[in-house]
MITI-723790 format. One record per residue: residue in three letters; x, y, z of N, C-alpha, C in turn. Coordinates in steps of 0.2 Angstrom, whole numbers, plus 5000, padded with zeros to 4 digits. Layout:
ALAXYZXYZXYZ;...
END
This chain:
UNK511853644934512253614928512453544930;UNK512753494925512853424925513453424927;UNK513753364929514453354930514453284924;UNK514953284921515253224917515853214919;UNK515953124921516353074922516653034917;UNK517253054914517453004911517752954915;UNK517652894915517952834916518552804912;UNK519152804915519752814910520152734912;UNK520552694906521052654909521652674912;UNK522152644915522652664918523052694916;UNK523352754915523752794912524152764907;UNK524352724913525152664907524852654900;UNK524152634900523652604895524052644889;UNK524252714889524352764883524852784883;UNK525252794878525652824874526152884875;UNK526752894878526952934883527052984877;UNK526453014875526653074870526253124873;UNK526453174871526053244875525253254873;UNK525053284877524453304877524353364874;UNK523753374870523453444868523553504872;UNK523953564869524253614875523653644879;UNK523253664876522653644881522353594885;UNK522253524884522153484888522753494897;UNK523353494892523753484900523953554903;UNK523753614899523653674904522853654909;UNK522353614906521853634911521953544915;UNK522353514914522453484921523053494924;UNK523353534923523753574927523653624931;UNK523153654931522653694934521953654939;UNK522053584937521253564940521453534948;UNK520853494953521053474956521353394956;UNK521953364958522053304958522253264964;UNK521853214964521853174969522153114967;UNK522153074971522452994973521952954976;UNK521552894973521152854974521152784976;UNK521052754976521252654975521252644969;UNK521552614965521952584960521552514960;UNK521252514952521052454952520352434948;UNK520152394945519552404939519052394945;UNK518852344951518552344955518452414960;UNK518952434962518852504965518552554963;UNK518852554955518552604950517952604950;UNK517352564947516752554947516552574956;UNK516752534959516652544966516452624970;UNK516852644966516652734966516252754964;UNK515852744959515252754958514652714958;UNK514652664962514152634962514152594970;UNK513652574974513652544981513152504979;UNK513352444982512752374981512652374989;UNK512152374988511952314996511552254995;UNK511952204998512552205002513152214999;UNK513652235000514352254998514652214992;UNK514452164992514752104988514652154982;UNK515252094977515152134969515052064964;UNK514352054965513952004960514051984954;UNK514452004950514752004944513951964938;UNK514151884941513651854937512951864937;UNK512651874944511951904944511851944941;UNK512251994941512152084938511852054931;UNK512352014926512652034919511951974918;UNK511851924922511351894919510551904921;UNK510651954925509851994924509652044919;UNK510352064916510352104909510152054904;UNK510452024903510451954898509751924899;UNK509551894903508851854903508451884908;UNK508751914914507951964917507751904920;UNK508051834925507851794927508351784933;UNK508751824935509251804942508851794947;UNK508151824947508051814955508351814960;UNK508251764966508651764972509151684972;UNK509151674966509651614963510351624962;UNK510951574965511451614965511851604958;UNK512151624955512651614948513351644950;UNK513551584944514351594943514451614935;UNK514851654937515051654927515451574926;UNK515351554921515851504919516051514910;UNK516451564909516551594903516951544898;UNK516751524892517251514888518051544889;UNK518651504888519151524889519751484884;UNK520351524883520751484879521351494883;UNK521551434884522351414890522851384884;UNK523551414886524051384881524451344886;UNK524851294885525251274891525951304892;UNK526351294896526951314896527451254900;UNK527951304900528451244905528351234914;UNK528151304914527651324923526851284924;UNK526751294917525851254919525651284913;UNK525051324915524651354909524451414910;UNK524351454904524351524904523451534903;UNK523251564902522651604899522651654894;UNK522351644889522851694883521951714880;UNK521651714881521051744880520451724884;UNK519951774882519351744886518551784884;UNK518051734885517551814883517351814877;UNK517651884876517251914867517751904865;UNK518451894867519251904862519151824861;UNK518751794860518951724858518451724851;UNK517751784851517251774848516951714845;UNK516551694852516251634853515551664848;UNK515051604846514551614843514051564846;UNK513451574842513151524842513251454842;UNK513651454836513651384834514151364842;UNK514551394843514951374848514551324851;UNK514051404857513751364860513351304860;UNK513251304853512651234851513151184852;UNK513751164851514251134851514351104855;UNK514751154861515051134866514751114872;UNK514251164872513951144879513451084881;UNK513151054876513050984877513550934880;UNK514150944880514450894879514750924887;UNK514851004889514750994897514350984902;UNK513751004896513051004904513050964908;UNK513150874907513150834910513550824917;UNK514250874916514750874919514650894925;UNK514150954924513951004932513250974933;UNK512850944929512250934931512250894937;UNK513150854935513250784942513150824950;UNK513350904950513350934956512650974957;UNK512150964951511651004954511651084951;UNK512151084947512251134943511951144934;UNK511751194933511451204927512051254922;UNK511951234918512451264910512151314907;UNK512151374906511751384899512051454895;UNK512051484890512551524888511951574884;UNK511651624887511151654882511651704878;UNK512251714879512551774874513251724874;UNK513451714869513751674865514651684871;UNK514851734873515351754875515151754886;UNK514551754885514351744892514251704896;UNK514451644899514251574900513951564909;UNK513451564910513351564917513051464920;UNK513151474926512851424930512551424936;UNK511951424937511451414943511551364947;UNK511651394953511751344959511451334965;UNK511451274965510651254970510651314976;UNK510251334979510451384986510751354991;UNK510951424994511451395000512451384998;UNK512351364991512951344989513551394992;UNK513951364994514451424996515351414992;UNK515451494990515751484986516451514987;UNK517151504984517751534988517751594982;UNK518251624983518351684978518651654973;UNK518451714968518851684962519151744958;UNK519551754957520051784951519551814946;UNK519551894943519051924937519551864932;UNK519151874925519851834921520051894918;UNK520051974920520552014918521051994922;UNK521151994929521751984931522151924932;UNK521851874928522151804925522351784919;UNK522151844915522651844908523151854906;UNK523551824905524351834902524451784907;UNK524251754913524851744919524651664921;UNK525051634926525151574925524351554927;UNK523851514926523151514927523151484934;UNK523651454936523551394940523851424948;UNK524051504948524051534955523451584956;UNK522951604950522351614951521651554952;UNK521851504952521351444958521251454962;UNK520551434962520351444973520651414976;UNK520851404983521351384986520851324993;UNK521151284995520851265001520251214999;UNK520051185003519351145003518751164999;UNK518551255000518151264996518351274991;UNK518951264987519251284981519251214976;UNK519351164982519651094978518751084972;UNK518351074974517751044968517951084963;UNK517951164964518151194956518651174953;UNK519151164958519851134951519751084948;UNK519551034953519250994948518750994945;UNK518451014945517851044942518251044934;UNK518451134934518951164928519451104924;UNK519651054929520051004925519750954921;UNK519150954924518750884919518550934911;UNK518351014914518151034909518451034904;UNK519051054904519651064900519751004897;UNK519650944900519750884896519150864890;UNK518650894893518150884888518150914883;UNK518350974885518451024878519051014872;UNK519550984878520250974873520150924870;UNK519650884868519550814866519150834863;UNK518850894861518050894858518250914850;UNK517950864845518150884838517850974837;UNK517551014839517351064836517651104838;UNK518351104843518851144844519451134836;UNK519151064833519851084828519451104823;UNK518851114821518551134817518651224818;UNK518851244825518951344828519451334823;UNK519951294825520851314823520851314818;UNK520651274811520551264807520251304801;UNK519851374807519651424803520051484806;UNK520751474808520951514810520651534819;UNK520251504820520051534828520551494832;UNK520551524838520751514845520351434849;UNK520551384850520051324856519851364861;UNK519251344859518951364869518951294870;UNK519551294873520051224877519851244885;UNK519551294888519451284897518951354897;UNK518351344905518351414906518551444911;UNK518351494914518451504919517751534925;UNK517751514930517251524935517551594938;UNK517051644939517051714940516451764943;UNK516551784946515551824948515351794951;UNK515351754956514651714960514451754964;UNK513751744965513551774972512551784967;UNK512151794972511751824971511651904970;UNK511051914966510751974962510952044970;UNK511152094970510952124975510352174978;UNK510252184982509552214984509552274983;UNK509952324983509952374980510452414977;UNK510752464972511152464969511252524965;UNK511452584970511552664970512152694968;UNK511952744962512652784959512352844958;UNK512752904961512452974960512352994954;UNK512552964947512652964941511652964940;UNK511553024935510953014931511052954926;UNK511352954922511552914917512052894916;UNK512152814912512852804913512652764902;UNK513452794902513552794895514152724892;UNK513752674891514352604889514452564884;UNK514652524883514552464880514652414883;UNK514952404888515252344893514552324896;UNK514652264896513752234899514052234908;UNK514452224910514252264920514152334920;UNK514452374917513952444917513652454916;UNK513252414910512452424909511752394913;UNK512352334917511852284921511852334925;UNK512152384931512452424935512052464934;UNK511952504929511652564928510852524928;UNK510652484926509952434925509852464932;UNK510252414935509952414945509852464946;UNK510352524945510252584948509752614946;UNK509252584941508552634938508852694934;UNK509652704933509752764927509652754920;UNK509752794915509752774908510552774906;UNK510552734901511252694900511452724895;UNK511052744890511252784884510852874883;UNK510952884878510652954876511053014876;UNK510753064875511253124875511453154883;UNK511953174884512353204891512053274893;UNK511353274895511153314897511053324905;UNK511353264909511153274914511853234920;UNK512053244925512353204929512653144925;UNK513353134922513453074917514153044918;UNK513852964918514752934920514852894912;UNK515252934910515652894903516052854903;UNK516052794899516452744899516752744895;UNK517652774896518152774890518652724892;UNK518752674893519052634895519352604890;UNK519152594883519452544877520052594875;UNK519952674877520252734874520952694875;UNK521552694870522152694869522452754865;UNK522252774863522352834857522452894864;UNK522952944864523152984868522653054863;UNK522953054856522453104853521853114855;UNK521353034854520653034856520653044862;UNK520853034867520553064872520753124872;UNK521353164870521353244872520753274868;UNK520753254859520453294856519853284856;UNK519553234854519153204854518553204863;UNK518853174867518453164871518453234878;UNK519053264879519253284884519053374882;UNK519453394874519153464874518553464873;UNK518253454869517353474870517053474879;UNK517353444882517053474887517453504892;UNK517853524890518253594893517953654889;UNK517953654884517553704881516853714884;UNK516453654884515653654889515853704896;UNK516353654898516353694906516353774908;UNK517053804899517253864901516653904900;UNK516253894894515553914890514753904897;UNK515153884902514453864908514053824908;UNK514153784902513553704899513753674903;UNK514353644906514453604912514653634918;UNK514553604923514853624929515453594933;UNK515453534930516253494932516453444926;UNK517153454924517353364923517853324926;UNK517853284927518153244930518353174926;UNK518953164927519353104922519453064930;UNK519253004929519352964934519852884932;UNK520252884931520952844928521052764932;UNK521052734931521052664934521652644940;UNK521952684936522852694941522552744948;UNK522152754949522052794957521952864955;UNK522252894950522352954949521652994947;UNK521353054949520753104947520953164946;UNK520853184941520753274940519953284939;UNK519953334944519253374945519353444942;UNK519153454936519053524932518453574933;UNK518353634932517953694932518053734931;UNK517753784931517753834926518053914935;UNK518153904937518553924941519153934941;UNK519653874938520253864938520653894934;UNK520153924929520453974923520954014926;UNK520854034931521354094935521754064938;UNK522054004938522553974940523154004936;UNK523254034934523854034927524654034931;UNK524454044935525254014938525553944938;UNK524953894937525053824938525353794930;UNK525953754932525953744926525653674922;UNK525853654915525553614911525753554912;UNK524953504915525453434917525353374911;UNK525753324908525753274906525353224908;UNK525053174907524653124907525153074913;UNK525853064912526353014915526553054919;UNK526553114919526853154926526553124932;UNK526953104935526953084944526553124947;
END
């Protein structure tokens, strides 16, 4: 029998209202554990790359164009910074900017020249995914996901040091190019957000191999589908077999009890499944089965219960 995985955001993520009385009788009865905390750890638990690194941009643009090879990339995403009285914030990025075509026809002529000066290539095959090829050998400092630099001051998520200085400045010409570019007031002007900056994220080369015990992984997120690519699983289809689901956009406390969580409690108790397992971004796992029904002395827990 299969096990099914839901992949969950941080609890906080939802609504501190109670759970379906069955949902939190059977995670009051299942087993719970304590994990590492964190979208990168998260992932990291079901998937091992060799080498260990987490390639970000290789991954997503071997999905995208199926040309990463042994060439190294960097995400360099569209991005929208506001200022303040500390520096500047990051206030979207990505797909919350909903970048297009036209964008890219737009803008990026007017930066390719920017990086070509270092031997770097521009080019944006999915409107909201911006990559650049970089000559081999390049070595590169860490960079910040831009989940963890949104909302916050941008300017303490910069590389730091010697191999940090060419990206600032790097990001500071771009931003000048973009703040000055007429096609940013033609966004505002229909209501969108400037891609005034982006952000550099993901570097590294493709990795050489790329294992999750999962038969199938179920998404829409382009790193779990690039993930699931490398690992040789299927990405979609029905949950017939070993499956990591991606619940992660879930904010709806109802949808995940009703919706996502009882039908496969019901599977588990009926014998169709043999485990589920909620895996929560906050550290937290409940491991369920059809054994713990005889728990009945365990009481009913809440989602926010400690």
């Amino acid at each position: 029998m299969a096990t099914a995985t839901l992949l969950l955001p941080a609890r906080s993520r939802f609504p501190a209202t109670p759970l379906p009385d069955d949902v939190a009788k059977a995670l009051g009865r299942a087993e719970r554990s304590s994990v590492q905390a964190g979208e990168d750890a998260q992932l990291q638990r079901h998937f091992q790359l060799q080498p260990a690194h987490w390639p970000v941009a290789a991954l997503t643009r071997q999905l995208d164009v199926g040309d990463a090879g042994e060439a190294i990339w960097l995400r360099a995403d569209p991005a929208h910074v506001v200022p303040d009285m500390q520096g500047a914030r990051m206030m979207g990025h990505g797909d919350t900017l909903r970048p297009d075509a036209e964008d890219v026809a737009q803008l990026l002529p007017a930066l390719q020249p920017l990086f070509a000066g270092f031997g770097f290539t521009l080019d944006a095959p999915v409107p909201s995914r911006w990559y650049l090829r970089l000559p081999p050998g390049t070595t590169l400092p860490v960079f910040d996901s831009p989940d963890d630099v949104l909302g916050d001051d941008l300017f303490t998520h910069l590389p730091e040091g010697d191999a940090g200085r060419r990206w600032r400045a790097l990001l500071t010409e771009a931003q000048v190019v973009l703040h000055t570019h007429p096609w940013n007031e033609q966004r505002t002007a229909a209501g969108k957000r400037a891609i005034n900056s982006l952000w550099f994220w993901g570097g590294g080369q493709l990795p050489q191999a790329v294992h999750t015990p999962h038969a199938q992984v179920r998404s829409r997120e382009a790193l779990l589908q690039a993930l699931a690519r490398a690992a040789g699983v299927h990405a979609d289809g029905e949950q017939q077999v070993d499956a990591l689901v991606d619940l992660r956009q879930l904010r709806s406390l109802e949808q995940l009890g009703k919706d996502a969580i009882r039908p496969l409690l019901v599977a588990v108790q009926r014998g169709e499944l043999r485990r589920l397992v909620l895996d929560f971004e906050d550290g937290v796992r409940f491991e369920i089965d059809k054994g713990q029904r005889w728990r009945f002395w365990k009481k009913p827990v809440q989602l926010h219960d400690t």
